[in-house]
LUMTOR-477513 format. One line per 5 residues: number of its first residue (from 1); their letters; for each residue z, y, x of N, C-alpha, C. Coordinates in pm, 1 decimal. Atoms other than C-alpha are relative to their C-alpha. Layout:
<atoms>
NUM) A) Z/Y/X/Z/Y/X/Z/Y/X  ...
</atoms>
This chain:
<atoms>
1) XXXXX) -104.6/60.5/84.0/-1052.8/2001.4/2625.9/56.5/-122.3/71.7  -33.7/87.0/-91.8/-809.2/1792.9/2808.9/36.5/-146.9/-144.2  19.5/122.1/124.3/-759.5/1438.8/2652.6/147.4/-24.9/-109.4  -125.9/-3.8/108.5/-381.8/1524.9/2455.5/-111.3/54.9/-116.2  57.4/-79.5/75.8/-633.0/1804.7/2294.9/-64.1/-90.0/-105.0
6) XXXXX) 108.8/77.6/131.0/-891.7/1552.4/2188.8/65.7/-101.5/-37.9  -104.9/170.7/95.3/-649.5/1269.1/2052.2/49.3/104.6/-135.9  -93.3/-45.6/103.7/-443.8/1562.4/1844.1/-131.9/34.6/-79.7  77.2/-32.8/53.5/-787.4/1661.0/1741.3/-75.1/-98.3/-112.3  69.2/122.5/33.9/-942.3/1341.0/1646.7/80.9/-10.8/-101.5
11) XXXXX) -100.5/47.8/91.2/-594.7/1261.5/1449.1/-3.8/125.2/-141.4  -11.6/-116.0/118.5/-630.8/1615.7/1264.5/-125.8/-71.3/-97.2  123.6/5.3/83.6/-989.6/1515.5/1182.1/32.5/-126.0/-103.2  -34.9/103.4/84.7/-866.9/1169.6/1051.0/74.6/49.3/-145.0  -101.8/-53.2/44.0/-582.0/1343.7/855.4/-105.1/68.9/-125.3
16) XXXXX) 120.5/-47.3/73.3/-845.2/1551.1/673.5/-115.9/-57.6/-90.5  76.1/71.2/98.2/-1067.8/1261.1/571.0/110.5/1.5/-77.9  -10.5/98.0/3.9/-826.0/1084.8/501.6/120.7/106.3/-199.8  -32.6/-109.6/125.0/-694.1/1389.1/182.4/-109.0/-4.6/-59.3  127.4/-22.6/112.4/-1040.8/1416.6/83.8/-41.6/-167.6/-70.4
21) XXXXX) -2.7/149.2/26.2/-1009.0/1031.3/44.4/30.7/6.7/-118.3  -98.8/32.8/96.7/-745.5/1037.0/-185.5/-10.3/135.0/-96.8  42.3/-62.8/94.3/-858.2/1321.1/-359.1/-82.2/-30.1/-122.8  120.5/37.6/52.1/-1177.2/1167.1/-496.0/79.5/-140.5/-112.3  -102.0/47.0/110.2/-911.4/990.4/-735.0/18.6/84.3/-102.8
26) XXXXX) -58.4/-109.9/67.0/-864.8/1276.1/-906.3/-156.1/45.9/-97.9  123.8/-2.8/94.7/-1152.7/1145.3/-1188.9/52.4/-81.0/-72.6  21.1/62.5/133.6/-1191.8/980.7/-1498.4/46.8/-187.6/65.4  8.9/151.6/-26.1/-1266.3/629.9/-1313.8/52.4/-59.3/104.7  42.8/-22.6/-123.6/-1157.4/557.3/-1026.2/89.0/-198.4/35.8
31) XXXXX) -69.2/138.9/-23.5/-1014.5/169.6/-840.1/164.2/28.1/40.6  -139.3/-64.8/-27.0/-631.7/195.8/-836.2/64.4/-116.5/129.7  -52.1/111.7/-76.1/-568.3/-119.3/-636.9/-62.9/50.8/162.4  70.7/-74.5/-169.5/-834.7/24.0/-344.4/53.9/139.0/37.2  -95.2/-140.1/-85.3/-651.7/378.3/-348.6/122.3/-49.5/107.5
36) XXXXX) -127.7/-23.0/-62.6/-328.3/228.4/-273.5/17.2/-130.2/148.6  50.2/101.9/-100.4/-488.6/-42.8/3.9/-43.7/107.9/107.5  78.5/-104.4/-78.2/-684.8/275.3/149.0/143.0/100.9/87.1  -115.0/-82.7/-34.5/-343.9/478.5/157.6/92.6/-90.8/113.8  -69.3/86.3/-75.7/-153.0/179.6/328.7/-95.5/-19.2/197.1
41) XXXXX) 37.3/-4.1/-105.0/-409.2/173.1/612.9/-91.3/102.5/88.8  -10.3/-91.4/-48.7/-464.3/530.7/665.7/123.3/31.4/83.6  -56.4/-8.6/-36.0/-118.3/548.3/757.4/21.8/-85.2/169.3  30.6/89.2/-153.4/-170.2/297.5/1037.7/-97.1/16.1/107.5  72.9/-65.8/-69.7/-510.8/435.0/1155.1/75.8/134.1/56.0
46) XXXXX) -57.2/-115.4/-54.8/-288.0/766.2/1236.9/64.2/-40.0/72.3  -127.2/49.7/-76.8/-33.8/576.1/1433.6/105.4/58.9/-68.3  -152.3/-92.4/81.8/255.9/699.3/1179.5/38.0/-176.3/-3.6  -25.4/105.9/44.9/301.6/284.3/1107.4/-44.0/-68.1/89.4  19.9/98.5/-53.6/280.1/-19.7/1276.6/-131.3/-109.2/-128.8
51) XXXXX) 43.2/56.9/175.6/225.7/-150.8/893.0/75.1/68.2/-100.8  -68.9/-106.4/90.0/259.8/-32.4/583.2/-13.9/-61.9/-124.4  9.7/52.5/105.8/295.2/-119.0/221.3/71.9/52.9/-92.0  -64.9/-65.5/112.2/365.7/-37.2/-122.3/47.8/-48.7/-116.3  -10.0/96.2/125.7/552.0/-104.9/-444.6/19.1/109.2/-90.0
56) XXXXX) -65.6/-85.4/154.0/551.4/-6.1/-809.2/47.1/-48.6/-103.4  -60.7/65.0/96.1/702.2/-30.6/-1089.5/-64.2/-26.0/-131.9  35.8/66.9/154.3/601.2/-239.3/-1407.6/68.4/92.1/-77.7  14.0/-26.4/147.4/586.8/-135.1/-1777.5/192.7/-13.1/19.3  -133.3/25.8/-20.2/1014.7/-270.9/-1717.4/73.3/80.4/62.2
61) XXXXX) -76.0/-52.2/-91.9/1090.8/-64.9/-1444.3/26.2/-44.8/135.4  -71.8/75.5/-142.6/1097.1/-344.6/-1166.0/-98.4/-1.1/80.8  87.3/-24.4/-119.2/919.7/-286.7/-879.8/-70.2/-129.7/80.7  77.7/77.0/5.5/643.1/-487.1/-800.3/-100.3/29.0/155.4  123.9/16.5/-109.9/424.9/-576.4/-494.6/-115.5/65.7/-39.7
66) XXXXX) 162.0/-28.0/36.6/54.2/-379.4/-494.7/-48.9/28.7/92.9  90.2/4.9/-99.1/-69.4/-344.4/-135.1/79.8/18.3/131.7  -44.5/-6.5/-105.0/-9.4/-375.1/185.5/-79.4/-13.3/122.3  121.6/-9.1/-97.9/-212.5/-311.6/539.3/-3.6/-163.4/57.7  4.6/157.9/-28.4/-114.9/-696.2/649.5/39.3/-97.7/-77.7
71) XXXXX) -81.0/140.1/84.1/-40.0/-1031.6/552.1/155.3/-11.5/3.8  -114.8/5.5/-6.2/272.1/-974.5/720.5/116.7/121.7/-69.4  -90.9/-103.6/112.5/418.6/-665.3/537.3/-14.9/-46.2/-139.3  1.0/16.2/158.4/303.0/-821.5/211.2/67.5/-125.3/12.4  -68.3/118.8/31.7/508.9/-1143.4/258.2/116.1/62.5/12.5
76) XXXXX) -128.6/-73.0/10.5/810.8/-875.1/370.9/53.9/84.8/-141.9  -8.7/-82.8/129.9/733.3/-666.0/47.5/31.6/-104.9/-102.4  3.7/159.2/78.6/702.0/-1013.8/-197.2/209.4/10.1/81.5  -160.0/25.5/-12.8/1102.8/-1078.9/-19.0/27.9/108.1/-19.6  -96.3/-76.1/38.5/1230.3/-748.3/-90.3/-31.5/24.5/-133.9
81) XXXXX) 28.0/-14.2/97.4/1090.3/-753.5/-452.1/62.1/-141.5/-43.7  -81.5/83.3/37.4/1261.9/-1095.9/-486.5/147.7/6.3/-27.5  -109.9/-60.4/-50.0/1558.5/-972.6/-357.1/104.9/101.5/-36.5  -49.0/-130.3/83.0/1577.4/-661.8/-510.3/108.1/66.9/87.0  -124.4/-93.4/-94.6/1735.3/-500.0/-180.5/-85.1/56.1/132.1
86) XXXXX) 86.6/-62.2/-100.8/1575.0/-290.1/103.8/-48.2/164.3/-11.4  68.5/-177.0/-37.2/1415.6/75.1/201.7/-29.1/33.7/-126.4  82.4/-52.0/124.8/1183.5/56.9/-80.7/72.6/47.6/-155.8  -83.1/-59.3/130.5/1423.8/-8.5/-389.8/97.8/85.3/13.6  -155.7/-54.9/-52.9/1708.9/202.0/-222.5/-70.8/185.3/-73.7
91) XXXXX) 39.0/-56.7/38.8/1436.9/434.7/-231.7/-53.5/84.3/-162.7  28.5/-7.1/193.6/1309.0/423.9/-633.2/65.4/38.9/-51.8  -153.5/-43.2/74.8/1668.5/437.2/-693.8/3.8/166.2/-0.6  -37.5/-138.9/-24.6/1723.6/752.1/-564.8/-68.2/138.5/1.4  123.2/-89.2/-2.1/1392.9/900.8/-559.6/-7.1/137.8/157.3
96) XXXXX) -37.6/-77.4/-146.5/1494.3/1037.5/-157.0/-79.3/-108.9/78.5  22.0/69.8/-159.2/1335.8/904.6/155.6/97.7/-72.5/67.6  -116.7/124.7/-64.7/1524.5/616.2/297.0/-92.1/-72.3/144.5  6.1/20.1/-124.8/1523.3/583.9/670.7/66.8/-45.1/76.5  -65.0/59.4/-94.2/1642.7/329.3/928.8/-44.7/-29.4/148.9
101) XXXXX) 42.5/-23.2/-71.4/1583.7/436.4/1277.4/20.6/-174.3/95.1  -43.4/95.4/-75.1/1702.5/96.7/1399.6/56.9/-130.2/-88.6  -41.1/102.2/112.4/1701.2/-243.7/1163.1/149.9/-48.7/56.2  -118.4/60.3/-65.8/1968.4/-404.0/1394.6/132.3/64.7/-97.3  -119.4/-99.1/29.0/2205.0/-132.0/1249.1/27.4/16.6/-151.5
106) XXXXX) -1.4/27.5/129.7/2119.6/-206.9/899.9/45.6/-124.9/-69.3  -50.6/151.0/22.2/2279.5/-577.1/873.8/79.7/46.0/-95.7  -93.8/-31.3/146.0/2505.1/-470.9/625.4/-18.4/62.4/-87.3  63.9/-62.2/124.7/2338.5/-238.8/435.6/-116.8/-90.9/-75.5  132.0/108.6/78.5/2036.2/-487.5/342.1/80.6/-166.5/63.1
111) XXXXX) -13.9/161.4/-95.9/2209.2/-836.5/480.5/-129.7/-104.7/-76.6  85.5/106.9/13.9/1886.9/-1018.7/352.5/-136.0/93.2/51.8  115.9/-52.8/-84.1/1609.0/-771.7/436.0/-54.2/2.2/119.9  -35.9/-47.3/-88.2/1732.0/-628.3/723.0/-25.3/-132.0/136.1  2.5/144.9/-84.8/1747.9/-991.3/933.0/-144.1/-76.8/-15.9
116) XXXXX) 179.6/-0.6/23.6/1367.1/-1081.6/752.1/-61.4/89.5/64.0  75.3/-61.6/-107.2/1226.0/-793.1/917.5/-1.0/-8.2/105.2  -32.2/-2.6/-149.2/1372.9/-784.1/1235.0/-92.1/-194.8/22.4  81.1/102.3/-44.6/1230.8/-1165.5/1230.5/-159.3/-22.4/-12.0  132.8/-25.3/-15.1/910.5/-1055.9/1178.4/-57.5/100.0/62.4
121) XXXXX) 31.5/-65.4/-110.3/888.5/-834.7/1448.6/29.0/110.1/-34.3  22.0/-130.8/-3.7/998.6/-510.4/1317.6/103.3/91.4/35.7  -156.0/-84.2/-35.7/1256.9/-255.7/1404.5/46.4/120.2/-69.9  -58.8/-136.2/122.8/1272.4/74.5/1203.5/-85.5/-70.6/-106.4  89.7/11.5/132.8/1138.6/121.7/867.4/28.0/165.0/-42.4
126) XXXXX) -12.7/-107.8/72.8/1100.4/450.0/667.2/-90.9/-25.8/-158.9  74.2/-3.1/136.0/1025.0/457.6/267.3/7.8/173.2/-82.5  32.8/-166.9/71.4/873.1/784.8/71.7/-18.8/-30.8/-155.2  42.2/-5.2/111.6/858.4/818.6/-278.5/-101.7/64.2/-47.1  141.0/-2.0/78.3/554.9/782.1/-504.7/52.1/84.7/-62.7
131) XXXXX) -93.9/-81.7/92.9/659.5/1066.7/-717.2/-61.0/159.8/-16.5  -1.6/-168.1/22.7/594.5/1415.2/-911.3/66.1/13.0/-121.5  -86.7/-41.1/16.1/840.4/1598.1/-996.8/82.5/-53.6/-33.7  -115.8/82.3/22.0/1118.5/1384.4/-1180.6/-66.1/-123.1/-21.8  63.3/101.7/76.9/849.8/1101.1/-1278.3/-37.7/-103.4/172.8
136) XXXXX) 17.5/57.0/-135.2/873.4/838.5/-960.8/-83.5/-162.2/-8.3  8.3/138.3/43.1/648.3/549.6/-980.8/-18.5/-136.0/67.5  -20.8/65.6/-92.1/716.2/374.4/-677.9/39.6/43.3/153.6  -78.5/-17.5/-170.1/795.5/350.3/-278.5/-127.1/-41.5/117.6  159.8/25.3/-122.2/493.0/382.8/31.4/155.4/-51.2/158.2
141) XXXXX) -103.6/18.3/-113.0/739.3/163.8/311.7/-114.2/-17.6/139.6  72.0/-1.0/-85.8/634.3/207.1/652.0/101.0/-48.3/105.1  -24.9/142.2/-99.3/700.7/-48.3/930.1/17.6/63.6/140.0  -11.1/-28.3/-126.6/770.3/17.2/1328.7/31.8/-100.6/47.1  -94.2/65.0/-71.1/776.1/-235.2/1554.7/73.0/-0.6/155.1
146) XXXXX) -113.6/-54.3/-91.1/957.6/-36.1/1786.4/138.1/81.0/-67.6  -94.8/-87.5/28.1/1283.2/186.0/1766.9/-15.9/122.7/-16.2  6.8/-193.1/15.3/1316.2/549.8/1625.9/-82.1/78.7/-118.9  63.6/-42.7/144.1/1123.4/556.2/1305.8/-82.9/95.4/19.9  106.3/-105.1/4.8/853.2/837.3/1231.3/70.6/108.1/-22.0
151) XXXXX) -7.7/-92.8/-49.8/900.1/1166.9/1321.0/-31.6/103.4/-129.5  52.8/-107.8/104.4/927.4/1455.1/1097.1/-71.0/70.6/-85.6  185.6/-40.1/29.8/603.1/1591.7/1088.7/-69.1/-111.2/-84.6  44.8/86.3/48.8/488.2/1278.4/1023.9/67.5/-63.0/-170.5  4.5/46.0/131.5/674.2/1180.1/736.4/-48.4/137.6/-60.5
156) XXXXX) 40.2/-128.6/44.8/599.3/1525.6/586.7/-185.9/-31.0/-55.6  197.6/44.7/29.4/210.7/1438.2/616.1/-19.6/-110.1/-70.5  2.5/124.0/80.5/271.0/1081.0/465.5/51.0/19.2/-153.1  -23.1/-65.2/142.9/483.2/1265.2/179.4/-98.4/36.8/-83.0  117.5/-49.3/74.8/187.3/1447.3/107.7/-101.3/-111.7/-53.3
161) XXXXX) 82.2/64.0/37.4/-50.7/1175.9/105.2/59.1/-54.3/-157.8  -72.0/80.2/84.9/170.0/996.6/-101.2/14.1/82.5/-173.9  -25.7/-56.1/118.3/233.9/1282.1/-370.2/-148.1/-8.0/-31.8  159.8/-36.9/72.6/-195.6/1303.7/-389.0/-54.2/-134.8/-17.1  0.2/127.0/87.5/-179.6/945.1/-471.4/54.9/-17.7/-122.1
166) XXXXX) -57.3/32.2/136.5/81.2/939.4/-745.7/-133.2/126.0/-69.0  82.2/-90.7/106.4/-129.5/1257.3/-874.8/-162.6/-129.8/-72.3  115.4/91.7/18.2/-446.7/1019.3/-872.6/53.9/-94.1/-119.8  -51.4/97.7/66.9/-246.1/783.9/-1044.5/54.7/58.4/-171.9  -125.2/-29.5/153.2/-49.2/965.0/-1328.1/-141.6/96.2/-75.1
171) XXXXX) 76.7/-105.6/89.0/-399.9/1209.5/-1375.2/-53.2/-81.0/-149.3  88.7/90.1/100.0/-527.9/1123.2/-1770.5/34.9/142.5/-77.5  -49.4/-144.2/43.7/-537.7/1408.7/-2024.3/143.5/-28.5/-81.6  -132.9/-12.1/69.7/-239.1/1503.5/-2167.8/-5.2/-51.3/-133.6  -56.5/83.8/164.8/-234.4/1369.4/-2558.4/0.3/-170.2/54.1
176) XXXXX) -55.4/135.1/35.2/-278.7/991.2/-2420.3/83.2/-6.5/142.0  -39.5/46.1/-106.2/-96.0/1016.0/-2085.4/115.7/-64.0/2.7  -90.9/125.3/-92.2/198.4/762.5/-2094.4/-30.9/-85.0/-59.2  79.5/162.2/25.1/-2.2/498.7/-2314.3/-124.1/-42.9/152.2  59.0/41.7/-88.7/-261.7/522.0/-2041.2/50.7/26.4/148.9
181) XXXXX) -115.3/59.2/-123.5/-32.6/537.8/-1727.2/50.6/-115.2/-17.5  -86.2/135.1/27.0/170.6/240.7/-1873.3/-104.5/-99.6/17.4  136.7/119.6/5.8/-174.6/30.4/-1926.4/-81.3/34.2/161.6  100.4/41.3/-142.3/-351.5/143.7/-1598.6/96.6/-73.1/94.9  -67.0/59.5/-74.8/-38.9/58.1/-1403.5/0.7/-102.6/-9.7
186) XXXXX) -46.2/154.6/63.6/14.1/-269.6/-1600.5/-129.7/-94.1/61.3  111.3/47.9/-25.3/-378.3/-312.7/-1559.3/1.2/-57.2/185.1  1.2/-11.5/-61.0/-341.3/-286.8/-1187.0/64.2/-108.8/103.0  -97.0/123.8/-54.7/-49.1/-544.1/-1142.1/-55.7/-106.9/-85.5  51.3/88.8/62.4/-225.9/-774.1/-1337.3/-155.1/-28.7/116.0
191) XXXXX) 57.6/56.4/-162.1/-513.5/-752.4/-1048.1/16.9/-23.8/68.8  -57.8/-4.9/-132.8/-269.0/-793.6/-804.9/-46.6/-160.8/25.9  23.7/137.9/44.3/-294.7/-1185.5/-971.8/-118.1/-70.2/31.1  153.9/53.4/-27.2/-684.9/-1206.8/-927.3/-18.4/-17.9/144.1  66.3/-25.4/-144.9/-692.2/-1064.7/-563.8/38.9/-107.7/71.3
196) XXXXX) -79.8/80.1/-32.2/-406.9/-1309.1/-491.0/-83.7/-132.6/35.7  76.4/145.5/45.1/-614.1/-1593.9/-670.3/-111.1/10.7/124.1  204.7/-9.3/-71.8/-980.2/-1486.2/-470.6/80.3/-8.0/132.2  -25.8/-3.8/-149.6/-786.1/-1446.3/-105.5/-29.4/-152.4/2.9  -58.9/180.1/3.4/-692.0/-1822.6/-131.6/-133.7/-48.1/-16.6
201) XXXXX) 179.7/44.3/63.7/-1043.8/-1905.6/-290.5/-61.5/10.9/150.7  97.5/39.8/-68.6/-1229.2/-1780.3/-34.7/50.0/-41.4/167.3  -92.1/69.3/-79.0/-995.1/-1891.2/266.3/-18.7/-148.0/-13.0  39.7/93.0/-9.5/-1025.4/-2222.2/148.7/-159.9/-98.5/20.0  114.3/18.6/-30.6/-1420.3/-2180.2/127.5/-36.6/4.1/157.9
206) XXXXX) 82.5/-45.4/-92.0/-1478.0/-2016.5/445.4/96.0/-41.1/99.6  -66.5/56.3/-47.3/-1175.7/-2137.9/644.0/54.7/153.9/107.6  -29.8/-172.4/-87.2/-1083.3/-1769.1/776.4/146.8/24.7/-55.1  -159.6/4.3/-2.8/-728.3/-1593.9/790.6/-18.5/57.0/-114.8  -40.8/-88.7/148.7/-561.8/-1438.9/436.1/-80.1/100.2/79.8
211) XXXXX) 100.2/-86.3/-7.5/-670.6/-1147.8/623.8/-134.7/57.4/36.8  144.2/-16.9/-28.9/-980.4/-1209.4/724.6/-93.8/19.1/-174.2  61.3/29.1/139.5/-1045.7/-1294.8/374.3/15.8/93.3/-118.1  -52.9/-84.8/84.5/-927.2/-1033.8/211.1/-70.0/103.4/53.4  40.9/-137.8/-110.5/-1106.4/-753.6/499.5/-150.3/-49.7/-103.0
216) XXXXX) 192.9/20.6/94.7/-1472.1/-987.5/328.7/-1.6/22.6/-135.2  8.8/-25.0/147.4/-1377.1/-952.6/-32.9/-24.4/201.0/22.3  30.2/-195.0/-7.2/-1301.5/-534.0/57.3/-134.5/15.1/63.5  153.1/-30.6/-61.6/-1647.2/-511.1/241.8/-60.5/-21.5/-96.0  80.0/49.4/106.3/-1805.5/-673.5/-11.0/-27.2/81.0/-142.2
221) XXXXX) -20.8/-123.5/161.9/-1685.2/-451.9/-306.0/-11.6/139.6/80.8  27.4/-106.0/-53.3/-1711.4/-176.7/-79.7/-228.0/36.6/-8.1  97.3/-6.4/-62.1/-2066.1/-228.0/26.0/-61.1/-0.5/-124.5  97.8/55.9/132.0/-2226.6/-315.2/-331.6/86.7/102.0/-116.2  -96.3/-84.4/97.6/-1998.9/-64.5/-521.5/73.9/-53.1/-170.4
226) XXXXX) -50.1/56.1/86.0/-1822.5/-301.4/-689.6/178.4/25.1/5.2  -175.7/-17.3/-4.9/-1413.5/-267.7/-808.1/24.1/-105.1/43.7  -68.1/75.0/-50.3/-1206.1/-474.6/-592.5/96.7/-114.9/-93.7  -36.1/128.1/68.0/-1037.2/-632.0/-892.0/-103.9/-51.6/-92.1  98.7/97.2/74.7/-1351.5/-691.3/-1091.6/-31.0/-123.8/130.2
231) XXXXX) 23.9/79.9/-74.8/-1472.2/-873.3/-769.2/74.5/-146.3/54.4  -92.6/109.3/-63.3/-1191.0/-1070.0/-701.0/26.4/-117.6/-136.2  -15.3/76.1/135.1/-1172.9/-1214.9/-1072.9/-127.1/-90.9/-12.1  191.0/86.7/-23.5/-1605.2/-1324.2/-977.8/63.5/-100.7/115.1  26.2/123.0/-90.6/-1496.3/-1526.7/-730.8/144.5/-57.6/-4.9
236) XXXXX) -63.0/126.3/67.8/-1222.3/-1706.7/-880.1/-48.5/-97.2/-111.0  82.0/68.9/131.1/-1409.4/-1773.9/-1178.1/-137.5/-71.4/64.3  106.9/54.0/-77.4/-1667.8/-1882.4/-903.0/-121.7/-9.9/-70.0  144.4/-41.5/-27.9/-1942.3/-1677.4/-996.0/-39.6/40.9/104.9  10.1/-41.5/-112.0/-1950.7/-1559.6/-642.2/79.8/-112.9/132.7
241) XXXXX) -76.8/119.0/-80.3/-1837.2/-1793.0/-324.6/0.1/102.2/128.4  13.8/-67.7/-177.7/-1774.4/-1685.8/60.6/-135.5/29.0/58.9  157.2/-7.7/-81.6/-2112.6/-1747.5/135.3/-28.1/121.0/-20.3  57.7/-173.0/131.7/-2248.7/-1440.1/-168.5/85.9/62.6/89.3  -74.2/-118.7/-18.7/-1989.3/-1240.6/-16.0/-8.8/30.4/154.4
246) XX) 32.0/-54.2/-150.5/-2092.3/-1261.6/369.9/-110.9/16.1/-19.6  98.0/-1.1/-32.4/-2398.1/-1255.1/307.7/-28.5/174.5/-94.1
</atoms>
């Protein structure tokens, strides 16, 4: 096996967790804030993204920050949710894939996005909709910081992920499913608030980057099988400190 073989191989095998990942959503209980953190940096372990990140929409309709693989796509996501202009909402709108092989070329279509990204190093973008069948409940944007956006195939495979996330998301049985869609979503952006709070917390304890601090809170709830927003609400309320959580 020459070494193209074992890279396309390796990437299949990734590709494969990385469904049975997002399958294991498809229960009663499951963390909604760590699916869509897990989904954001699968896409980047494949090389489909540079970075990646996602938004949904509130109980209102307005599309809301909920994860992102860096600090720096989640301060780009936070400005186009201010903004209310870019890939992502262009996307929601329309419930189509919105693709810009080249930001430069987008100055007029986003004149506030479009000039924020490019100053944060990026150059394409491509956004997929969260979505089954007419019911869309957000946008997975994915970052390049080169020219030429992702490749066919590739969005195709990110589509998918993306539709076996919203499924994860929208599954509840049918007599209560849009009281409990409306409340898990709501629930979800309401952790966004805690994780927010605990990054900062333990950053100021331990003197490490947002994302360093944010990689020890996910280990931490990973490793002890704790939910990522129960955890992050313990160590604002500082029942838990940096220390508890490296150690």
């Amino acid at each position: 096996m020459d070494r193209t073989d074992a890279v396309a191989t390796g990437r299949e095998r990734r590709l494969v967790a990385t469904f049975v990942e997002l399958a294991d959503t498809l229960v009663e209980d499951f963390d909604v804030v760590e699916l869509l953190y897990t989904l954001t940096e699968r896409v980047v372990e494949m090389s489909i993204a540079s970075e990646a990140g996602i938004l949904l929409a509130d109980e209102a309709g307005n599309l809301q920050f909920m994860a992102a693989s860096k600090e720096r796509t989640h301060l780009l996501e936070l400005f186009q949710v201010q903004n209310q202009e870019g890939p992502c909402q262009d996307c929601f709108i329309s419930g189509d894939p919105v693709g810009v092989a080249d930001l430069e070329d987008a100055r007029e279509r986003w004149p506030l996005f479009a000039p924020k990204a490019l100053s944060l190093g990026f150059r394409s973008v491509q956004a997929v909709p969260l979505r089954l069948r007419g019911e869309i409940l957000g946008a997975l944007n994915l970052f390049r910081n080169d020219i030429g956006g992702i490749g066919e195939d590739d969005q195709l495979v990110v589509q998918a992920m993306g539709d076996i996330a919203t499924i994860g998301l929208l599954q509840q049985r049918a007599a209560h499913r849009a009281a409990t869609v409306t409340n898990q979503l709501q629930h979800a952006l309401h952790s966004r608030i805690s994780i927010e709070q605990a990054k900062g917390v333990i950053r100021e304890q331990s003197g490490l980057s947002i994302d360093a601090s944010f990689a020890l809170l996910r280990a931490h709830a990973r490793n002890h099988n704790h939910k990522l927003s129960d955890l992050a609400r313990a160590v604002v309320e500082h029942e838990i400190d940096a220390a508890g959580l490296s150690a």
